[in-house]
Jmol script that loads the backbone (N, CA, C; Angstrom):
load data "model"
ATOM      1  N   UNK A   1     105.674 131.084 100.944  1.00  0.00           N
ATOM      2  CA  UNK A   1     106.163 129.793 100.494  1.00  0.00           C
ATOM      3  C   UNK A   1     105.078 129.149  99.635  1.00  0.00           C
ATOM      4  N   UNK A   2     105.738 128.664  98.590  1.00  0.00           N
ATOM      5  CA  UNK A   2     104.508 127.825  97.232  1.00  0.00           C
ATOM      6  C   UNK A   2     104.163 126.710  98.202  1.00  0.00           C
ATOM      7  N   UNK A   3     103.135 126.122  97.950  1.00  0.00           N
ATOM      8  CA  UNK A   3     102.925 124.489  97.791  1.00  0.00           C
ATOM      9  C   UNK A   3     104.135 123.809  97.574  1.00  0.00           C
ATOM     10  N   UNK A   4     104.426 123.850  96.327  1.00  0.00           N
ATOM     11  CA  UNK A   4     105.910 122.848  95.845  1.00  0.00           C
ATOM     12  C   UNK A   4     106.484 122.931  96.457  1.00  0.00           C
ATOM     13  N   UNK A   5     107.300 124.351  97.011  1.00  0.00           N
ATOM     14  CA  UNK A   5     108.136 124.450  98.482  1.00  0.00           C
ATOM     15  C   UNK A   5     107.764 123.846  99.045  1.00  0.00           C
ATOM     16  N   UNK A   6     107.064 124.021  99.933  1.00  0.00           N
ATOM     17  CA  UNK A   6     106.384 123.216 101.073  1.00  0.00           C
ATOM     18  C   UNK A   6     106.194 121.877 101.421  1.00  0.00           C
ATOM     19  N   UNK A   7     105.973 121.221 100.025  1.00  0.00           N
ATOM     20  CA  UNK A   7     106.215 119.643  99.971  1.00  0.00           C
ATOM     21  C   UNK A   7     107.879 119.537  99.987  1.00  0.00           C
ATOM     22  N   UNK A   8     108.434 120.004  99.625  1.00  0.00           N
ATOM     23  CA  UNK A   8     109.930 119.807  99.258  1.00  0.00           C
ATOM     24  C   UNK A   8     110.268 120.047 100.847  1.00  0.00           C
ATOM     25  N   UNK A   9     110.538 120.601 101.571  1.00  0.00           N
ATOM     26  CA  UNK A   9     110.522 120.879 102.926  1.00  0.00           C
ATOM     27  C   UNK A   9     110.402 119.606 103.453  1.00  0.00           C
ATOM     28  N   UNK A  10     108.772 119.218 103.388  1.00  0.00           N
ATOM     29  CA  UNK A  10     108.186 117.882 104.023  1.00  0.00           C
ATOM     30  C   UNK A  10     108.845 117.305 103.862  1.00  0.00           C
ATOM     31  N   UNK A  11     109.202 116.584 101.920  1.00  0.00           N
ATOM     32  CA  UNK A  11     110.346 115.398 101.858  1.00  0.00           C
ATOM     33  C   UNK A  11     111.631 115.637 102.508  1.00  0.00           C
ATOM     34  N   UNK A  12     112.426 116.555 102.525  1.00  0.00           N
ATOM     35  CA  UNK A  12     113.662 116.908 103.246  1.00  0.00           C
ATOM     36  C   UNK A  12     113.462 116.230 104.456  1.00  0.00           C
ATOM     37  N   UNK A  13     112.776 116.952 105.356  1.00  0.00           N
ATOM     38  CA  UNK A  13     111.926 116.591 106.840  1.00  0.00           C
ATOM     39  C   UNK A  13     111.967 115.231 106.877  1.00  0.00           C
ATOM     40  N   UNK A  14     111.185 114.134 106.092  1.00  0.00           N
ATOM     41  CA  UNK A  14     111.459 113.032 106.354  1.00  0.00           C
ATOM     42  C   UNK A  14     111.998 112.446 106.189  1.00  0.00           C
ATOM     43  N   UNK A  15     113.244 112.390 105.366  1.00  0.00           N
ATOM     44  CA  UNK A  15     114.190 112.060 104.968  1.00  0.00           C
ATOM     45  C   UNK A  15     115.266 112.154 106.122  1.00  0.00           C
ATOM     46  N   UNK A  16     115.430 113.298 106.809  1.00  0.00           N
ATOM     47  CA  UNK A  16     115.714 113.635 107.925  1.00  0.00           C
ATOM     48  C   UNK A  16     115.709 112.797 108.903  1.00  0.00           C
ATOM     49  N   UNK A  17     114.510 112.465 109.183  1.00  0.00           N
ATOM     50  CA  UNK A  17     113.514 111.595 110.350  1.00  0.00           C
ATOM     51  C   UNK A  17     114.067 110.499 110.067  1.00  0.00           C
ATOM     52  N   UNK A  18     114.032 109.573 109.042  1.00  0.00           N
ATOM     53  CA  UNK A  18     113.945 108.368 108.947  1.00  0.00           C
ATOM     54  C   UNK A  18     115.659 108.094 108.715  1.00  0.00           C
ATOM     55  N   UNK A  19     116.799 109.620 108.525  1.00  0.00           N
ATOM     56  CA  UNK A  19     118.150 108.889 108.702  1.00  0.00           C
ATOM     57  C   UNK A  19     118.460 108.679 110.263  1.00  0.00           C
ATOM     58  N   UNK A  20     117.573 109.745 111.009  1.00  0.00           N
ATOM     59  CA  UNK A  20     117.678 110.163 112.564  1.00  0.00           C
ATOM     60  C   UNK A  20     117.576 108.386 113.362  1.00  0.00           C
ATOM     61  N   UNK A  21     115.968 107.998 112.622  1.00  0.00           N
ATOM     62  CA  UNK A  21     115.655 107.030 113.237  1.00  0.00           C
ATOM     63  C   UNK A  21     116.233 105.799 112.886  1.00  0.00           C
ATOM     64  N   UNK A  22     116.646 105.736 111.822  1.00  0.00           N
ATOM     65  CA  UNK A  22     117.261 104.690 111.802  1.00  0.00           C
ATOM     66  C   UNK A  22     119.193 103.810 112.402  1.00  0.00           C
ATOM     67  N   UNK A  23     119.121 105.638 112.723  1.00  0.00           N
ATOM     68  CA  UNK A  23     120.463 105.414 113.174  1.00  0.00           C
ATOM     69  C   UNK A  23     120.803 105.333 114.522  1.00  0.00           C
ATOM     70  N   UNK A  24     119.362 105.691 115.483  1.00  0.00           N
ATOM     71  CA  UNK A  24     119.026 104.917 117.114  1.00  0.00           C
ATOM     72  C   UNK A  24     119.657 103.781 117.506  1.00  0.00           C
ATOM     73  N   UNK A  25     119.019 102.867 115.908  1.00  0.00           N
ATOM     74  CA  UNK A  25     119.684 101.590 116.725  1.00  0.00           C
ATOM     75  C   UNK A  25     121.322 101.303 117.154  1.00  0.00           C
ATOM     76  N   UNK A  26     122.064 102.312 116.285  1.00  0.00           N
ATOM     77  CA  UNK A  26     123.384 102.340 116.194  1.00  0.00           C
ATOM     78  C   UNK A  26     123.890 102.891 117.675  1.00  0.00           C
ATOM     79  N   UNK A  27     122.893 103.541 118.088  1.00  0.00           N
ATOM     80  CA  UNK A  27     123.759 104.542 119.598  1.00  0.00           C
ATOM     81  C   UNK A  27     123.892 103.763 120.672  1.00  0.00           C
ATOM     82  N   UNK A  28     123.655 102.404 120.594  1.00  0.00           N
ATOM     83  CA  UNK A  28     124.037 101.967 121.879  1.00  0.00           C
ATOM     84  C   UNK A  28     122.907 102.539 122.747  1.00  0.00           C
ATOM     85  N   UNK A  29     121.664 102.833 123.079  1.00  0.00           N
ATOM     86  CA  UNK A  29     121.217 104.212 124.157  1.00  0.00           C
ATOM     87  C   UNK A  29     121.865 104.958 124.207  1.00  0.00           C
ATOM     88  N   UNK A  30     122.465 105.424 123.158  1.00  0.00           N
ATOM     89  CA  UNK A  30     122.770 107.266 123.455  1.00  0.00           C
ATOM     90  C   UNK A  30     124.365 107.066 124.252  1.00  0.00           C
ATOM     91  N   UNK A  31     125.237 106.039 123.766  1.00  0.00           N
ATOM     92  CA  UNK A  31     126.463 105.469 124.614  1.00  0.00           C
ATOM     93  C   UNK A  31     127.484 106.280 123.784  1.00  0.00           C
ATOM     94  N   UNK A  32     127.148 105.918 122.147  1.00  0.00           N
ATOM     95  CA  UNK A  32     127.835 105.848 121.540  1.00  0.00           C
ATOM     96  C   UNK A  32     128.087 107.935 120.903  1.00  0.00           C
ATOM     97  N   UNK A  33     128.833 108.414 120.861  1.00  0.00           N
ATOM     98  CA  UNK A  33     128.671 109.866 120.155  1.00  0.00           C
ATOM     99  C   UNK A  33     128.647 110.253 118.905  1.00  0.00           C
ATOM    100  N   UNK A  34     128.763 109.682 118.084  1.00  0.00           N
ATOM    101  CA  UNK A  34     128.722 109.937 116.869  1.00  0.00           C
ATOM    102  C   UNK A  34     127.584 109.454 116.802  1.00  0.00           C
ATOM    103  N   UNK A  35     126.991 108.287 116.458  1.00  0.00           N
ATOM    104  CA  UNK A  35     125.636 108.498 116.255  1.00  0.00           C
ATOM    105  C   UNK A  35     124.541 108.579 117.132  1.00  0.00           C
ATOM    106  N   UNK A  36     124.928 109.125 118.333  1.00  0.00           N
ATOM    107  CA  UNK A  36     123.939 109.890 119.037  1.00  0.00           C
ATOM    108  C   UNK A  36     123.605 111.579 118.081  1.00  0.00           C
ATOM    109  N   UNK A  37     124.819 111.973 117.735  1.00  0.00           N
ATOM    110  CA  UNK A  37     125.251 113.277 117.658  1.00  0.00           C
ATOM    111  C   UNK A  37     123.955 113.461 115.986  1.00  0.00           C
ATOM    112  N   UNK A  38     124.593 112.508 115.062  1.00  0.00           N
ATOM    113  CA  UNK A  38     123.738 112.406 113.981  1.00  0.00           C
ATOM    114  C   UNK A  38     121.974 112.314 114.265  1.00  0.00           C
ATOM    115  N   UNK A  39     121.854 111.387 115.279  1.00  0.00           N
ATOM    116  CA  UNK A  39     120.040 111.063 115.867  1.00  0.00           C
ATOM    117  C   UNK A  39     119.646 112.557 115.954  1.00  0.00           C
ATOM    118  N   UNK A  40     120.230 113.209 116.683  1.00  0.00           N
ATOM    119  CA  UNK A  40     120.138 114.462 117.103  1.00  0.00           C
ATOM    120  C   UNK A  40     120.073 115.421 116.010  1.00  0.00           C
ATOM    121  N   UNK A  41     121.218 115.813 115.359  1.00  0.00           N
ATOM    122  CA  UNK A  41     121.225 116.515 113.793  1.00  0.00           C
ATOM    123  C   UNK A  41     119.940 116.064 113.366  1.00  0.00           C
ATOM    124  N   UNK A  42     119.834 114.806 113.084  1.00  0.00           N
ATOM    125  CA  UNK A  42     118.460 114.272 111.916  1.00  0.00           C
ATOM    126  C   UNK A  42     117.383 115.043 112.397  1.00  0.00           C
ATOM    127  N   UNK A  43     116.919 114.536 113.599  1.00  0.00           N
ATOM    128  CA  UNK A  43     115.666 115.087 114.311  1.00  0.00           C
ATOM    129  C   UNK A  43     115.377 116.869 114.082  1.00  0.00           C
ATOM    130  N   UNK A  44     116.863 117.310 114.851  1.00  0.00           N
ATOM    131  CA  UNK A  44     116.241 118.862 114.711  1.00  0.00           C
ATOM    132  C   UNK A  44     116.446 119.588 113.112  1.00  0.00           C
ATOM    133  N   UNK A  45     117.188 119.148 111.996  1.00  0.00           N
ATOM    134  CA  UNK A  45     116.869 119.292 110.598  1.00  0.00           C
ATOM    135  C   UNK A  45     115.749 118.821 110.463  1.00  0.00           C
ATOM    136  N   UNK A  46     114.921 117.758 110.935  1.00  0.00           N
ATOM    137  CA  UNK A  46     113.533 117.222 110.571  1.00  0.00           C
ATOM    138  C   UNK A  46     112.513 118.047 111.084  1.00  0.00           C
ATOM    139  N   UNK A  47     112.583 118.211 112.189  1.00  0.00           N
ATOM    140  CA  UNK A  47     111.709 119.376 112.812  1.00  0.00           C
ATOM    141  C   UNK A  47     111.772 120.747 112.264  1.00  0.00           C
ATOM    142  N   UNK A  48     112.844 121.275 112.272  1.00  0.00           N
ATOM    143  CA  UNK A  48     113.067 122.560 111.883  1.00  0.00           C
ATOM    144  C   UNK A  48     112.296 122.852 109.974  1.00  0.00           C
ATOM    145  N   UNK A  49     112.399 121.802 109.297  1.00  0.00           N
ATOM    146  CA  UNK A  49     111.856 121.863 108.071  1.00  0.00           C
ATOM    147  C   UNK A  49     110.649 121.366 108.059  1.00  0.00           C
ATOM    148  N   UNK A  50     110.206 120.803 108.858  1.00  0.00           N
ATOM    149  CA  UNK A  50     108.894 120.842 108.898  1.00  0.00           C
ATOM    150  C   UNK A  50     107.728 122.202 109.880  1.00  0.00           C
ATOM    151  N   UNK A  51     108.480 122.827 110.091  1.00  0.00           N
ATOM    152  CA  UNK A  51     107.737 124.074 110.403  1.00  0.00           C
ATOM    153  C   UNK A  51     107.690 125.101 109.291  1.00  0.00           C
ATOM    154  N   UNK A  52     108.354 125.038 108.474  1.00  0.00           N
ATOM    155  CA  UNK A  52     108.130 125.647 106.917  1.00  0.00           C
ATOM    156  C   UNK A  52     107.176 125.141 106.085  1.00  0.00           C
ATOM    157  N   UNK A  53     107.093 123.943 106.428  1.00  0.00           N
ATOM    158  CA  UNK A  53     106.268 123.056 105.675  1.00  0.00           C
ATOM    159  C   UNK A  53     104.416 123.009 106.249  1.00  0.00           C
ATOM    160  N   UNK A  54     105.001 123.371 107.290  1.00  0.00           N
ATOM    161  CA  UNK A  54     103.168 123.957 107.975  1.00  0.00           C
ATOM    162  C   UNK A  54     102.743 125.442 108.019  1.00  0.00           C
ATOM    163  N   UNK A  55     103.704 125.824 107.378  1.00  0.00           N
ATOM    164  CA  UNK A  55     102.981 127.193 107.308  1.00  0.00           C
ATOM    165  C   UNK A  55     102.127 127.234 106.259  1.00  0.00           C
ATOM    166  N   UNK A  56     102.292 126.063 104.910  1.00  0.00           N
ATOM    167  CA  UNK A  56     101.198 126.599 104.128  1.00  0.00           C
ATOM    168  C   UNK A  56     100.274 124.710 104.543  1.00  0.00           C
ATOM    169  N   UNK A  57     100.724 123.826 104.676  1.00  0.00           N
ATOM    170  CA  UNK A  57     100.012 122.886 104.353  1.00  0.00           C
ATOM    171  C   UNK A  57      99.688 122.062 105.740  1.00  0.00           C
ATOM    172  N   UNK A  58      98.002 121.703 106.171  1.00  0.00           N
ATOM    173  CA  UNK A  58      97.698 121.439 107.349  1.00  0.00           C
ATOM    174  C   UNK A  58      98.300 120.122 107.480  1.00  0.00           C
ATOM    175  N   UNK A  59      98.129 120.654 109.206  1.00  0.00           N
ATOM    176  CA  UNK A  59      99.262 119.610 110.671  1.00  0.00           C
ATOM    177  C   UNK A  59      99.002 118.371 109.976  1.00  0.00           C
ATOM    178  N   UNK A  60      97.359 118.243 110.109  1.00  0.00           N
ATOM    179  CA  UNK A  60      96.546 116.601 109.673  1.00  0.00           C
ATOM    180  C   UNK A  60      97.643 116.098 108.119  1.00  0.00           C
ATOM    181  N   UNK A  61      97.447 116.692 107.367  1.00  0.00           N
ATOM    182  CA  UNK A  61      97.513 116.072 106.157  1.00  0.00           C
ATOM    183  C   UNK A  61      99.273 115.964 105.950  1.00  0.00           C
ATOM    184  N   UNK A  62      99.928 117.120 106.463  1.00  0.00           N
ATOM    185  CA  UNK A  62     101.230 116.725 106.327  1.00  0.00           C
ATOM    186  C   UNK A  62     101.808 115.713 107.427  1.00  0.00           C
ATOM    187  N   UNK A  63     101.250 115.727 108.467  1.00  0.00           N
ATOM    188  CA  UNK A  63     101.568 114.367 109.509  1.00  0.00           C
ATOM    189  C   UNK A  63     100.933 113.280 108.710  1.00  0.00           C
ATOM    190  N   UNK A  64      99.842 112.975 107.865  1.00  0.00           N
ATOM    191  CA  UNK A  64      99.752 111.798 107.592  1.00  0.00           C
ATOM    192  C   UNK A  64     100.940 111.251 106.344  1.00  0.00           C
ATOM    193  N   UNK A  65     101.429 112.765 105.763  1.00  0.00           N
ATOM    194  CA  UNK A  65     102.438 112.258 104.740  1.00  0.00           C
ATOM    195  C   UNK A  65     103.775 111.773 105.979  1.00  0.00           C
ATOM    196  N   UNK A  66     104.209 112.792 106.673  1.00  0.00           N
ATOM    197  CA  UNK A  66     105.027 112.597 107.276  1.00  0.00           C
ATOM    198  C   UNK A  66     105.419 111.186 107.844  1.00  0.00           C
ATOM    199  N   UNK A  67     104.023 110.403 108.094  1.00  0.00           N
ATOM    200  CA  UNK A  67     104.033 109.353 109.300  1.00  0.00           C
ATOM    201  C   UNK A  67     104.072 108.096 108.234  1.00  0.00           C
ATOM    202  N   UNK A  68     103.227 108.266 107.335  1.00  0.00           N
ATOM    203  CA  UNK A  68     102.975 107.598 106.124  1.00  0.00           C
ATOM    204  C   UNK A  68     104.414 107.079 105.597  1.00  0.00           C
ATOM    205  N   UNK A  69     104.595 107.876 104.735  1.00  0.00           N
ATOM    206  CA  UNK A  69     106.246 108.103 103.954  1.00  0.00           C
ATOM    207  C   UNK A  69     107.295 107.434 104.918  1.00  0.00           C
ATOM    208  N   UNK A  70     107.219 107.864 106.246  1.00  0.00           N
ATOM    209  CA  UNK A  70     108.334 107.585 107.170  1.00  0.00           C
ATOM    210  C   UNK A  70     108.277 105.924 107.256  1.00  0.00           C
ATOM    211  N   UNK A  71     107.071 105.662 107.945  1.00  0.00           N
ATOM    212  CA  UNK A  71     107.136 104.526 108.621  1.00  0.00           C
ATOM    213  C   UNK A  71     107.518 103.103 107.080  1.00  0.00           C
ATOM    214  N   UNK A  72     107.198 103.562 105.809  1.00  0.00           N
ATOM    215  CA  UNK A  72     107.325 102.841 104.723  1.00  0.00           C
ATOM    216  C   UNK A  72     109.264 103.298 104.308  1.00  0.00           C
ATOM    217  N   UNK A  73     109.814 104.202 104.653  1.00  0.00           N
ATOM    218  CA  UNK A  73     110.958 103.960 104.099  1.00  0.00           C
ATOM    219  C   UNK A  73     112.068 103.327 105.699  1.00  0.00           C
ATOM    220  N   UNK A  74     110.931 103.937 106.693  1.00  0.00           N
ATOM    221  CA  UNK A  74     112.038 103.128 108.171  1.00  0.00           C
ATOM    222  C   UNK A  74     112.034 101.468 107.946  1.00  0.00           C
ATOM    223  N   UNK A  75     110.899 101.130 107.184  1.00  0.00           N
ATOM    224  CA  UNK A  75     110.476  99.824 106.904  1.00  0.00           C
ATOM    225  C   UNK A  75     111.902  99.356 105.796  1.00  0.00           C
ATOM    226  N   UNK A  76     111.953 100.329 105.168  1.00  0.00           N
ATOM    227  CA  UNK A  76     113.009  99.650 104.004  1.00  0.00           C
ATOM    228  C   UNK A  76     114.397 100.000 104.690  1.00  0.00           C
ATOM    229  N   UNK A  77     114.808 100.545 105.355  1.00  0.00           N
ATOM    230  CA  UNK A  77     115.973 100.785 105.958  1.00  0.00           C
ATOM    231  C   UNK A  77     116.499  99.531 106.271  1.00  0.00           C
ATOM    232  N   UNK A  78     115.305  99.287 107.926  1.00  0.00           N
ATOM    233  CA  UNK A  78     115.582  98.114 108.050  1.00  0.00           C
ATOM    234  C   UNK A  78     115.725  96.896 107.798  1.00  0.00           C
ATOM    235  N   UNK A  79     115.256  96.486 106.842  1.00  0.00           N
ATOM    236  CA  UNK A  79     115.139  95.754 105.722  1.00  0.00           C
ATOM    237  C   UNK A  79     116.553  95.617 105.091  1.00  0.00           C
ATOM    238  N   UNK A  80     116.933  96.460 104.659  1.00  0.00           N
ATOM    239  CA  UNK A  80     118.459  96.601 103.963  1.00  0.00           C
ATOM    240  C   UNK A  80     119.290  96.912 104.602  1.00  0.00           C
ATOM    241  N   UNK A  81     119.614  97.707 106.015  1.00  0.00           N
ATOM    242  CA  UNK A  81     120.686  97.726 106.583  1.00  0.00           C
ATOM    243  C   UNK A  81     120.523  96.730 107.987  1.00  0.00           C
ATOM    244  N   UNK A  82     119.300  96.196 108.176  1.00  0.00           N
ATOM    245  CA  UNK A  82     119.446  95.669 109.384  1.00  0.00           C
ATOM    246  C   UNK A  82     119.046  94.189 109.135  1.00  0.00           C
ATOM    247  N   UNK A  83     118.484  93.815 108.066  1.00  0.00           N
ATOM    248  CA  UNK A  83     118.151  92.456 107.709  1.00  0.00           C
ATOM    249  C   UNK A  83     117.044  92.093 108.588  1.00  0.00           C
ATOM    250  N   UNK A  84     116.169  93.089 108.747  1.00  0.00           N
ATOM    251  CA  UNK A  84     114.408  93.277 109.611  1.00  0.00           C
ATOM    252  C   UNK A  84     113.615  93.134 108.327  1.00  0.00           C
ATOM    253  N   UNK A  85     113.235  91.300 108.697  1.00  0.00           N
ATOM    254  CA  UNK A  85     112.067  90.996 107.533  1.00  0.00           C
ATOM    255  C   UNK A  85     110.639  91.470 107.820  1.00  0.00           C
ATOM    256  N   UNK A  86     109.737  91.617 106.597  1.00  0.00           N
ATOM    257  CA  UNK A  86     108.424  91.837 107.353  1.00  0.00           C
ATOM    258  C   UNK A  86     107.418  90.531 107.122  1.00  0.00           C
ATOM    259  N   UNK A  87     106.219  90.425 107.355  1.00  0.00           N
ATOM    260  CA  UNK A  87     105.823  89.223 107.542  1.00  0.00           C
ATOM    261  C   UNK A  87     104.395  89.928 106.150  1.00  0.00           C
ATOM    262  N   UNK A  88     103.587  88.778 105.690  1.00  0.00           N
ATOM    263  CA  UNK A  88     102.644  89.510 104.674  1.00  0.00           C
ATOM    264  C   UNK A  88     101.480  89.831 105.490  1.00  0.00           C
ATOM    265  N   UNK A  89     101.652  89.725 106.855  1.00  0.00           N
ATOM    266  CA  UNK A  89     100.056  91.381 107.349  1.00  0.00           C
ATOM    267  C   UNK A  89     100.921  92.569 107.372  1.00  0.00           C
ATOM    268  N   UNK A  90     102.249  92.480 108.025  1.00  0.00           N
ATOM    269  CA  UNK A  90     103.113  93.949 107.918  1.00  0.00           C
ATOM    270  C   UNK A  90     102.798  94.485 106.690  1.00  0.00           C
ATOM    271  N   UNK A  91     103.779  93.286 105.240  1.00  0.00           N
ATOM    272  CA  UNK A  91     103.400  94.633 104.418  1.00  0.00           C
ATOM    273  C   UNK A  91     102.128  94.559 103.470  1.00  0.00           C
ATOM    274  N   UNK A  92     100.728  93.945 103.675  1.00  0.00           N
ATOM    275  CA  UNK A  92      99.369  94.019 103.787  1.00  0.00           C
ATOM    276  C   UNK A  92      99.248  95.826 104.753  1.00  0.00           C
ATOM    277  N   UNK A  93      99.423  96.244 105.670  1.00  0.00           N
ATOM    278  CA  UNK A  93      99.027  97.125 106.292  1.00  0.00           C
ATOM    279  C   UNK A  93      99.770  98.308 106.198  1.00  0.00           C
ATOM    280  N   UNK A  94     101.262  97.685 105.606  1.00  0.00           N
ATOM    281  CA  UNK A  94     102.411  99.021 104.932  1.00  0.00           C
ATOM    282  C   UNK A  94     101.357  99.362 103.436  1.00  0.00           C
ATOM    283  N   UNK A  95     100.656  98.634 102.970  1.00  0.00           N
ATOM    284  CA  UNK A  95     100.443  99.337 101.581  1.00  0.00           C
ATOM    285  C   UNK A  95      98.941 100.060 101.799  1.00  0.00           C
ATOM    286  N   UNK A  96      98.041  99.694 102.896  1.00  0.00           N
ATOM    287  CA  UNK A  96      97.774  99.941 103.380  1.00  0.00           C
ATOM    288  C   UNK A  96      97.472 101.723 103.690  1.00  0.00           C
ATOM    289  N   UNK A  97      98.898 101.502 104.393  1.00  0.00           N
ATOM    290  CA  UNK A  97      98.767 103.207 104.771  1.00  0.00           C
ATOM    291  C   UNK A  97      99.603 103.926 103.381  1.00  0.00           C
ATOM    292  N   UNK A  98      99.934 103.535 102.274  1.00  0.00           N
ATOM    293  CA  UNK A  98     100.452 104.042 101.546  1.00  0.00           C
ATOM    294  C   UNK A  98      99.412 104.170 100.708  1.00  0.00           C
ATOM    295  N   UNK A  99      97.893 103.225 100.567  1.00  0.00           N
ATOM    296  CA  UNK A  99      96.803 103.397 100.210  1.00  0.00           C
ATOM    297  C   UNK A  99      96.253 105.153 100.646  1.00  0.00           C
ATOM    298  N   UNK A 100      96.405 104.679 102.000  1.00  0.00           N
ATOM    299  CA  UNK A 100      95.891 106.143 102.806  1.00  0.00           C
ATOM    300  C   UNK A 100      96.157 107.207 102.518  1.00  0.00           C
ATOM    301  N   UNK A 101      97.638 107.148 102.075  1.00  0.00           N
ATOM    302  CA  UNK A 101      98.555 108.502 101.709  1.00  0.00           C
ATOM    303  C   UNK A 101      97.938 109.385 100.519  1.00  0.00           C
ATOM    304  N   UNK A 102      98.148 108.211  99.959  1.00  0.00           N
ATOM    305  CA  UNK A 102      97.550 108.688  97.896  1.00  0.00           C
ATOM    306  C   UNK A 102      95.976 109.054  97.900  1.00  0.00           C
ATOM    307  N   UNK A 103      95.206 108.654  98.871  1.00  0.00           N
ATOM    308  CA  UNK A 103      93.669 109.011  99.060  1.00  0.00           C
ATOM    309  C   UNK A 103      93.923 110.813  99.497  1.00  0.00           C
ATOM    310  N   UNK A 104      94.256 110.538 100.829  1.00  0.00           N
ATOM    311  CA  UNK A 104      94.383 112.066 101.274  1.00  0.00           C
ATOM    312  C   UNK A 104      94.843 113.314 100.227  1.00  0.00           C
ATOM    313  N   UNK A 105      95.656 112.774  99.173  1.00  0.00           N
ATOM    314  CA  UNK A 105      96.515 113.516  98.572  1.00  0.00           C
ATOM    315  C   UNK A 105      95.972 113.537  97.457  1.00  0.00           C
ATOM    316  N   UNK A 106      95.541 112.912  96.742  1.00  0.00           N
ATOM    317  CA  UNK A 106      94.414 113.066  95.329  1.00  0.00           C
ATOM    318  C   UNK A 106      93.484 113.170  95.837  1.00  0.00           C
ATOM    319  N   UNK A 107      92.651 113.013  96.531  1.00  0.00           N
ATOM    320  CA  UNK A 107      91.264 113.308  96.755  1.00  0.00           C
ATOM    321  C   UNK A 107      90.542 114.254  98.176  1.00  0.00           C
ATOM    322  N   UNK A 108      91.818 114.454  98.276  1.00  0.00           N
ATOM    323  CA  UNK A 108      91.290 115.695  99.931  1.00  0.00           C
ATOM    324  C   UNK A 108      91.401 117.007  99.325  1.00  0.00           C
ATOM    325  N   UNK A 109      90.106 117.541  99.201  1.00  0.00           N
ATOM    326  CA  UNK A 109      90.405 119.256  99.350  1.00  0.00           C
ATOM    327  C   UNK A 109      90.640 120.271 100.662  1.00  0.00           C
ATOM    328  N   UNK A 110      91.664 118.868 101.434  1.00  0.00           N
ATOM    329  CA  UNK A 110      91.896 120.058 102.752  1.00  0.00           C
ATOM    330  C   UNK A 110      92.964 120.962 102.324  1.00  0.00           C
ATOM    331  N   UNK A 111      94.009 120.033 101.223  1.00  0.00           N
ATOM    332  CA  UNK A 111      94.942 120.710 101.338  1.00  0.00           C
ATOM    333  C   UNK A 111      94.802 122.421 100.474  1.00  0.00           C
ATOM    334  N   UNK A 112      93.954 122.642  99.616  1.00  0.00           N
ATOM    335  CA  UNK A 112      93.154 123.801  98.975  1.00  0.00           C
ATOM    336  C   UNK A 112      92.638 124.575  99.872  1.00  0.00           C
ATOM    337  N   UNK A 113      93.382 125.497 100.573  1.00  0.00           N
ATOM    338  CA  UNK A 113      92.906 126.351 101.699  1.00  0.00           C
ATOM    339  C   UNK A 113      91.403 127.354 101.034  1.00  0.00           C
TER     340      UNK A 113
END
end "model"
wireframe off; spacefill off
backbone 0.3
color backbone group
């Protein structure tokens, strides 16, 4: 698997994650079946493509995209489907880790095995 693969995987993966997670709030606790059923789909498409995605590129650096990326678009989800404002330290500390992201990723030679 290329690099490019491999990121493409990742984005899939979180894309995954963040329809999984955002659609929790919908299940009632796990009451409701349909979107329990989807939480479920999301997660194991998210998982499952992210083990492709670690075969070439390390745990560290793709969990920080993973966690990174996620927690900034779960942020906009809610935001637009749930009307979850953020306050200016939230998104002070959302840009923050999106600071973090773009460091690791232009300037880490971990990912250069």
């Amino acid at each position: 698997m290329t690099l490019t693969q491999s990121y493409l995987c990742l984005g899939v993966a979180i894309v995954a994650e963040v329809v999984a997670t955002t659609t929790l709030k919908t299940t009632d606790n796990f009451t409701r079946m349909w979107p329990s059923l989807a939480v479920i789909a999301g997660y194991g498409v998210s998982f499952y493509l992210l083990t492709f995605a670690l075969a070439v590129l390390p745990t560290g650096i793709a969990y920080a995209i993973w966690s990174g990326v996620g927690i900034i678009l779960v942020s906009a989800a809610g935001w637009l489907l749930h009307g979850q404002r953020l306050d200016a330290p939230a998104l002070i500390g959302l840009g923050l880790i999106v600071a973090g992201v773009v460091v690791v990723n232009v300037f880490s030679k971990s990912i250069s095995h």
